[in-house]
N, C-alpha and C positions, 0 to 999 in steps of 0.2 A: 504494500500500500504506500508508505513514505517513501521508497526506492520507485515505486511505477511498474512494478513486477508483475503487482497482482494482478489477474484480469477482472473486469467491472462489470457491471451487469447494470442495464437500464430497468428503473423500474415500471407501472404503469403512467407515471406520469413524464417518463421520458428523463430522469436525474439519474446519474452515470452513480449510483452513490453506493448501490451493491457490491460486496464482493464474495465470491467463494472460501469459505474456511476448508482447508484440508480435513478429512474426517478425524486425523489422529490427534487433533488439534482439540478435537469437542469431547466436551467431557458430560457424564451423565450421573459423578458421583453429586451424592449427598454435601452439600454446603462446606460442613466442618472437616468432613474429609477432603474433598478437592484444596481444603486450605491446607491441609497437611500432609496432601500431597505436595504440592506446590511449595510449602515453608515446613519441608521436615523439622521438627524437633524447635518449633518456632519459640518455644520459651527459651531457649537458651540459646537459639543462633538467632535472634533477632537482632544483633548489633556485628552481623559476619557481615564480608563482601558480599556471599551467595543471597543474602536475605535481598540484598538491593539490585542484584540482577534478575529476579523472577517479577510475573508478574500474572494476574488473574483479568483476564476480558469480560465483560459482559456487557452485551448487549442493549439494557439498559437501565437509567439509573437507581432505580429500586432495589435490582441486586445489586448494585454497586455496591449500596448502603450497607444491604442485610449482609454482604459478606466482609464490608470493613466492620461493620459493627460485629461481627463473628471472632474476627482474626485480632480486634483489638482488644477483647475480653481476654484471649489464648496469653496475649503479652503479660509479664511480670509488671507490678508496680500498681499503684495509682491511675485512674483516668482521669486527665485532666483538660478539660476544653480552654480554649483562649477567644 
């Protein structure tokens, strides 16, 4: 997509905005799991390099939410908003 790789797909109303996910890309676990698969052992490598190079897509912003709000509960410490 940022590279121009991916191919695009028009929608019904003619916007280039589609793209193809590779199937091995989609995941169909459970919430808590896809986050630990994605951030094994997240209480205690939340301050690794690898923590900061993964990353979880969703489609849209509701799971966004429900999976930051998942992943920051899993974190050590305090929650604290700003």
């Amino acid at each position: 997509v940022g590279e121009c790789k991916e191919l695009k797909y028009k929608d019904p109303n003619g916007f280039d905005d589609y793209i193809s996910i590779p199937t091995n890309l989609i995941s169909n676990l459970d919430p808590e799991r896809l986050i630990k698969k994605v951030f094994p052992s997240i209480e205690q490598n939340f301050e690794s390099d690898s923590f900061f190079n993964s990353a979880i897509l969703c489609p849209k912003n509701e799971e966004v939410d429900m999976i930051n709000d998942l992943a920051t509960k899993m974190l050590p410490g305090d929650l604290v908003d700003y």
